[in-house]
N, CA, C and O of each residue as an XYZ file, in Angstrom:
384
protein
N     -35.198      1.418     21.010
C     -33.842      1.917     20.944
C     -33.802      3.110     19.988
O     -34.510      2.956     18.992
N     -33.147      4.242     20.065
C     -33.007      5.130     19.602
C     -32.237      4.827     18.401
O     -31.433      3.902     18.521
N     -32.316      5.455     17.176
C     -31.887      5.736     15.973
C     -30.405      6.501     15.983
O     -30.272      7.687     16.283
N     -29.400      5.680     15.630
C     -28.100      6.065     15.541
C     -27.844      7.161     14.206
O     -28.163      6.955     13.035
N     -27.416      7.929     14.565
C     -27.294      8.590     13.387
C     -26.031      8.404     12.429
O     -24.998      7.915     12.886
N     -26.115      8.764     11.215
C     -25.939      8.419      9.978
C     -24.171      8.581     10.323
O     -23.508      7.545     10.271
N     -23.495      9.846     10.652
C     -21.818     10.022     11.058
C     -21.904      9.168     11.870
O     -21.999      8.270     11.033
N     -21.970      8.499     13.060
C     -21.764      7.742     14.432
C     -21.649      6.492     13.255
O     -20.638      6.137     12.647
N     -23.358      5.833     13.132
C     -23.281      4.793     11.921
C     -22.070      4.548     11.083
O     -21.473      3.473     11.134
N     -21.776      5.336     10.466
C     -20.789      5.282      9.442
C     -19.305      5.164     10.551
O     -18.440      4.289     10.520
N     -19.375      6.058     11.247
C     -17.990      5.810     12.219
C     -17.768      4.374     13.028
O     -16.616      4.148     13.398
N     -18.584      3.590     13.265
C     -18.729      2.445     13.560
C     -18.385      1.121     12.464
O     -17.825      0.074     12.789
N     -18.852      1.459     11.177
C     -18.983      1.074     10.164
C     -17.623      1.299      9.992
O     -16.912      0.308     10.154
N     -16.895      2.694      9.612
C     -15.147      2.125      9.786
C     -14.201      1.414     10.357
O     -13.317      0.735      9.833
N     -14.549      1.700     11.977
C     -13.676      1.079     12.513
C     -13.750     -0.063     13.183
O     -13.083     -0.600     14.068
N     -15.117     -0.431     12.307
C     -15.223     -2.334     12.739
C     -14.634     -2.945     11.185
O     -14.490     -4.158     11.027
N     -14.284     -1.834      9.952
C     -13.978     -2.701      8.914
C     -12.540     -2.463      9.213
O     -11.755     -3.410      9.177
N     -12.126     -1.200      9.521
C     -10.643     -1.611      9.397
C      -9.979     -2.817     10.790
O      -9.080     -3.658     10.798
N     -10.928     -2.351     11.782
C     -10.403     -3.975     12.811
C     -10.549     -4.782     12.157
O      -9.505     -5.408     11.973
N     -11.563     -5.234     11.529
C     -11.509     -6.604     10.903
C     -10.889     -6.457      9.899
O     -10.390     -7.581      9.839
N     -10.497     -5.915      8.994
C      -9.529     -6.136      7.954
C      -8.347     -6.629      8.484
O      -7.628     -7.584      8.189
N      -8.299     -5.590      9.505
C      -6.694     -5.895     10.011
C      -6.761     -7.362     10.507
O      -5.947     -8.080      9.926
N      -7.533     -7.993     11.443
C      -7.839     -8.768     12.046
C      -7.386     -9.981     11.168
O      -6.436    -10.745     11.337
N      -8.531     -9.934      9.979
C      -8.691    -11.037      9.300
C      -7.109    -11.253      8.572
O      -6.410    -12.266      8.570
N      -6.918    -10.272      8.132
C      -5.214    -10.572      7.194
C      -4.730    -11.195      8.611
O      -4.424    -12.271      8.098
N      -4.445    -11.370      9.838
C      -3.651    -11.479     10.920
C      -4.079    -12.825     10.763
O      -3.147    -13.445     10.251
N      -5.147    -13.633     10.984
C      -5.529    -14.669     10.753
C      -5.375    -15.386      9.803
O      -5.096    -16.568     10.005
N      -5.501    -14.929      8.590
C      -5.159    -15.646      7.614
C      -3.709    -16.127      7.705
O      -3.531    -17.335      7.859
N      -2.796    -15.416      7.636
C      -1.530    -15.277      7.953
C      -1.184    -16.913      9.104
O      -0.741    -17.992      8.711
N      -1.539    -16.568     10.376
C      -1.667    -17.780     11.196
C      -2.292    -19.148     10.816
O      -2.081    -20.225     11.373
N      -3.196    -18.867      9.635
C      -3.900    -19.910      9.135
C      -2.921    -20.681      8.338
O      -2.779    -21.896      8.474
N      -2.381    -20.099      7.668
C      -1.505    -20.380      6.746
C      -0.114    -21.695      7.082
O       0.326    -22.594      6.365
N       0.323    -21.141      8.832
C       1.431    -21.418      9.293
C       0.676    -22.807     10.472
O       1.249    -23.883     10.649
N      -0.601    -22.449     11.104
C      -0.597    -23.420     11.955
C      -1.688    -24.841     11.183
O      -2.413    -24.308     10.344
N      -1.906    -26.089     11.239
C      -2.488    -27.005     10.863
C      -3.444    -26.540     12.037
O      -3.449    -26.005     13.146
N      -4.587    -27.329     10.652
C      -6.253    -27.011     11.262
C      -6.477    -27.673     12.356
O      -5.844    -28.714     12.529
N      -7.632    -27.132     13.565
C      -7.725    -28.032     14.212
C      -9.101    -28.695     13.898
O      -9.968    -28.340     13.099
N      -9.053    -29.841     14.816
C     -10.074    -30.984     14.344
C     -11.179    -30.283     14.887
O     -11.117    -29.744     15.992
N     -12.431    -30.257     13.995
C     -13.560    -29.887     14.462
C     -14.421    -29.885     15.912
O     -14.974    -28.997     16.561
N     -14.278    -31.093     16.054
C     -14.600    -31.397     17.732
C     -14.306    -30.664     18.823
O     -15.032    -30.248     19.725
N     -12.836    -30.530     18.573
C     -11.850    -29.528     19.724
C     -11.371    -28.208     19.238
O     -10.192    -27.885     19.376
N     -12.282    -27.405     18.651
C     -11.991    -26.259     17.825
C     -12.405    -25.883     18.835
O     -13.343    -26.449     19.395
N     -11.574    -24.428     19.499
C     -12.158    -23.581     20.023
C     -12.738    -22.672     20.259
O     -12.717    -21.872     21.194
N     -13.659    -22.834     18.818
C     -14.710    -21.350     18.818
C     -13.800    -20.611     18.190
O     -14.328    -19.667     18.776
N     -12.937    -20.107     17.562
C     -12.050    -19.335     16.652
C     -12.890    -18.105     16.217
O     -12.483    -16.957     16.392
N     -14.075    -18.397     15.645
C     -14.921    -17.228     14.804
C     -15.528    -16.134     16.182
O     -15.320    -14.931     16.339
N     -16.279    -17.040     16.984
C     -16.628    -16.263     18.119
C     -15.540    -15.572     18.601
O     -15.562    -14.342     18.545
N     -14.497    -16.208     19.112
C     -13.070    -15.288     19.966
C     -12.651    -14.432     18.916
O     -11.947    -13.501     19.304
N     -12.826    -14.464     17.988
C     -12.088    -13.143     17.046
C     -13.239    -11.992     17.148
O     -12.848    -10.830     17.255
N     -14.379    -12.208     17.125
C     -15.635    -11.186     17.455
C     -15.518    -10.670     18.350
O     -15.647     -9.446     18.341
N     -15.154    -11.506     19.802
C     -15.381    -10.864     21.040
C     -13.749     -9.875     21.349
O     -13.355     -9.135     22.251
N     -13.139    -10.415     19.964
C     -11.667     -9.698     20.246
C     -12.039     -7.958     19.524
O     -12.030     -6.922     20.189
N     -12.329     -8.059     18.086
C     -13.185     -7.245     17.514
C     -13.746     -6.039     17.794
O     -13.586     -4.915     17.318
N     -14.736     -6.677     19.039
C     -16.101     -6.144     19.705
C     -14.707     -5.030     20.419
O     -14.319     -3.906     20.101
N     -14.305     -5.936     21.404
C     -13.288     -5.390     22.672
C     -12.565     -4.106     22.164
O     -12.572     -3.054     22.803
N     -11.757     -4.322     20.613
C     -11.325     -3.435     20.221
C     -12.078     -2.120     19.893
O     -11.528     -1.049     20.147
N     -13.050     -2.150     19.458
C     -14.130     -0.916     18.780
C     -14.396     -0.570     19.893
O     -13.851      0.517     20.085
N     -15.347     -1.134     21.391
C     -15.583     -0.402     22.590
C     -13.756      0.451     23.073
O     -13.835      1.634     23.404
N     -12.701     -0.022     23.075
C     -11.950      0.682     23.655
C     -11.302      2.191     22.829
O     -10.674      3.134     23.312
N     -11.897      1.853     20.996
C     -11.928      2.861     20.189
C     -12.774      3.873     20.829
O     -12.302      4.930     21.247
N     -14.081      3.554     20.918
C     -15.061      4.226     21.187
C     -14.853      5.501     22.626
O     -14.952      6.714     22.816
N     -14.377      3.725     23.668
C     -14.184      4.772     24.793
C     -12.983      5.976     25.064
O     -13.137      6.912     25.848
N     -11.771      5.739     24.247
C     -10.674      6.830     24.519
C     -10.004      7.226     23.249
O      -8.877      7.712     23.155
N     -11.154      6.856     21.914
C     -10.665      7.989     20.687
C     -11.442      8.686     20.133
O     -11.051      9.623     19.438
N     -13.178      8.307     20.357
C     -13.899      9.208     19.531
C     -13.799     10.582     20.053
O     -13.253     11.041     21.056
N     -14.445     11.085     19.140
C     -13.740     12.818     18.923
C     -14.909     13.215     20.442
O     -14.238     13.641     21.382
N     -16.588     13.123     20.788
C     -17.631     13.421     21.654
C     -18.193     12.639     21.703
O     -17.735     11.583     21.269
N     -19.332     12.670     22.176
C     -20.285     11.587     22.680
C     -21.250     11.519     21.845
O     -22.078     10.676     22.192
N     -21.527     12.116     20.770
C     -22.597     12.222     20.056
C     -23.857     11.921     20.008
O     -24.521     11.107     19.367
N     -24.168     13.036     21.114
C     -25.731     12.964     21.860
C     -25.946     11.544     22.599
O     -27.040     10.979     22.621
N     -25.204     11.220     22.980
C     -25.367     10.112     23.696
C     -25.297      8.266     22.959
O     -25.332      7.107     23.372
N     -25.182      9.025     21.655
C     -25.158      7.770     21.263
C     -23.427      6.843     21.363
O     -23.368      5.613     21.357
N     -22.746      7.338     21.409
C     -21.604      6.751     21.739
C     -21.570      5.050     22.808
O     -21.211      3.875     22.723
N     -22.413      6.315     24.028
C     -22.556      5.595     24.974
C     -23.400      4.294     25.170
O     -23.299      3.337     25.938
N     -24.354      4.666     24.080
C     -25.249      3.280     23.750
C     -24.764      2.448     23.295
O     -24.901      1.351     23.837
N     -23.923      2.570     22.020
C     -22.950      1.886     21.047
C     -21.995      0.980     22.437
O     -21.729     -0.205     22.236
N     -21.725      1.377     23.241
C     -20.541      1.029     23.781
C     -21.931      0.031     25.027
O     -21.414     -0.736     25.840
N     -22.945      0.103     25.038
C     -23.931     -0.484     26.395
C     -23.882     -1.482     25.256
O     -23.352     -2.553     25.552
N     -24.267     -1.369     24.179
C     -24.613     -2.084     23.125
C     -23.180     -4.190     22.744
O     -23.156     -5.420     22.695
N     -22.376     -2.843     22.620
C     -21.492     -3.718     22.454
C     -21.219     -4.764     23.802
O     -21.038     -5.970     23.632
N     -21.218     -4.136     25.130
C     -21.248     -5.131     26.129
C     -22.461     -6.250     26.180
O     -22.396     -7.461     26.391
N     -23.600     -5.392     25.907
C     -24.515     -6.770     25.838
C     -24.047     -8.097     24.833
O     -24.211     -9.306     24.998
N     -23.510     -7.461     23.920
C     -23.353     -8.403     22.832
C     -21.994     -9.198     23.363
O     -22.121    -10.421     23.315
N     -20.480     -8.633     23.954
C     -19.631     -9.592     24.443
C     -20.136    -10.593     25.733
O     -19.582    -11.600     26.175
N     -21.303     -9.980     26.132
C     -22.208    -11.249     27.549
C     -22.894    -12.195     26.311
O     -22.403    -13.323     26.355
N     -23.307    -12.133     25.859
C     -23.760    -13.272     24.787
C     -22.759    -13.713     23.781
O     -23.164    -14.569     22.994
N     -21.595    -13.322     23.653
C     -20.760    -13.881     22.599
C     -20.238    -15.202     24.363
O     -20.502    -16.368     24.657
N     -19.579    -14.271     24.907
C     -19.373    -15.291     26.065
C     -20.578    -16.387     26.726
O     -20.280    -17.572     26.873
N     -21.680    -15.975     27.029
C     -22.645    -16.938     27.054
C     -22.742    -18.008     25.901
O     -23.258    -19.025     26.365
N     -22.510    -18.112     24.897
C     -22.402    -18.650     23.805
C     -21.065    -19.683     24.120
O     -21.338    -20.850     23.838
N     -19.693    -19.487     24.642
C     -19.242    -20.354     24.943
C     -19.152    -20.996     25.724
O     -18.554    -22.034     25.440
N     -19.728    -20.836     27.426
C     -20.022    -21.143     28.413
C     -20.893    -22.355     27.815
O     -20.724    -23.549     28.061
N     -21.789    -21.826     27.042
C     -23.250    -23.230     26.661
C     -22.418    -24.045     26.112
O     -22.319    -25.159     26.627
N     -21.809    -23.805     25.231
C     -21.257    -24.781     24.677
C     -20.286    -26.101     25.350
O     -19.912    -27.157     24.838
N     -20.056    -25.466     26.839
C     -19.103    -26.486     27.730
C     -20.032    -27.709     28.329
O     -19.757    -28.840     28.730
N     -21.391    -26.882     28.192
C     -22.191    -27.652     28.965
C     -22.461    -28.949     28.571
O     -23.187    -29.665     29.261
C-alpha cells in the first residue's frame, strides 16, 4: 500500500477527531438519559458508532475534500469500505 502523505494523514486525523468528539459527547449525553443495557443483549454499541464514524469521514472525503490528492483520497475512501465490510462482518458473526 502506498504511503499517505503527511497533509491527507493529518486531514484524516481531523476529521475522524472532530466526528468522534462530536460523536462521543452525543453519546455520552444518551448515556446519561437511557439505563444500560444488559450485556448479553447489547447491541454492539462501540462497533455501530465506528461504522457510523467510518460512514461519516468517507462522505467527508467524498463531497468536501478540497482534490484528490494524488490519488490518495481515493484509497482512504477503498480503505474505509474494506473496513465498514469487516466492521459489518463482525456483526453478522456474532448472530451466528
Amino acid at each position: 500500500m502506498r504511503k499517505i502523505s503527511a497533509s491527507f494523514a493529518a486531514l484524516l486525523l481531523v476529521c475522524g477527531l472532530t466526528i468522534g468528539s462530536t460523536s462521543i459527547a452525543r453519546a455520552q449525553d444518551r448515556d446519561d438519559r437511557q439505563p444500560q443495557r444488559a450485556v448479553r443483549g447489547e447491541e454492539h454499541p462501540v462497533i455501530r458508532q465506528a461504522i457510523k464514524q467510518l460512514e461519516q469521514t468517507k462522505w467527508l472525503l467524498e463531497h468536501k475534500a478540497a482534490h484528490d490528492f494524488h490519488g490518495h483520497r481515493a484509497q482512504a475512501i477503498q480503505s474505509i469500505d474494506q473496513a465498514l465490510a469487516h466492521l459489518h462482518e463482525a456483526l453478522q458473526s456474532d448472530k451466528k
